[in-house]
N, C-alpha and C positions, 0 to 999 in steps of 0.2 A: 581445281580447288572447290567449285561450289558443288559439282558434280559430287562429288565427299561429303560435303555438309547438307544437301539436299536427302543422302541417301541415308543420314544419320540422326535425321530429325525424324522426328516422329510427327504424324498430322502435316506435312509440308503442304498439302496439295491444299489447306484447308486455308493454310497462311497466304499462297500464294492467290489464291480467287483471292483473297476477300482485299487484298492490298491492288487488286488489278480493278475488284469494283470501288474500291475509294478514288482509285486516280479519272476510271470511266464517269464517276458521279460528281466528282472536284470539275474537270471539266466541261465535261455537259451543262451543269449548273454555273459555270463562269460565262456558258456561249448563249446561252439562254438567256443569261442579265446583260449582256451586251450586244444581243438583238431585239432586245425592250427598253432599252435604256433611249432618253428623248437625245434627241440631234442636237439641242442646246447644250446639253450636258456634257456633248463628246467635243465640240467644238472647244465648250470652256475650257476644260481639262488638255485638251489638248496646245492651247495659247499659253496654259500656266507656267512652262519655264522662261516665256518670252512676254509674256504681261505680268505686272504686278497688280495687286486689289487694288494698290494706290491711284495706278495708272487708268483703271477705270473709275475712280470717284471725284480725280480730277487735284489732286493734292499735289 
């Protein structure tokens, strides 16, 4: 089936890179921010299903 619609489209090769370098650059750019990202930051985020803000202001 795609083998058919690949061979039917015109420009494929052109769709295909350029949806291969979005997902290469979506990526890269999410491992980037979360190998900069402060140890506090990943800590907090990661307590947030099991703390509340509440529960840190003392309410």
């Amino acid at each position: 089936m795609f083998k058919q619609f690949l061979d039917k489209v015109d420009g494929n090769q052109g769709y295909l890179l350029s949806s291969l370098g979005i997902f290469m650059l979506f990526f890269l750019l999410v491992g980037v921010l979360l190998l900069t990202m402060k140890k506090d930051d990943i800590k907090y985020m990661s307590e947030l299903p099991i703390k509340d803000d509440q529960d840190e202001r003392g309410n």
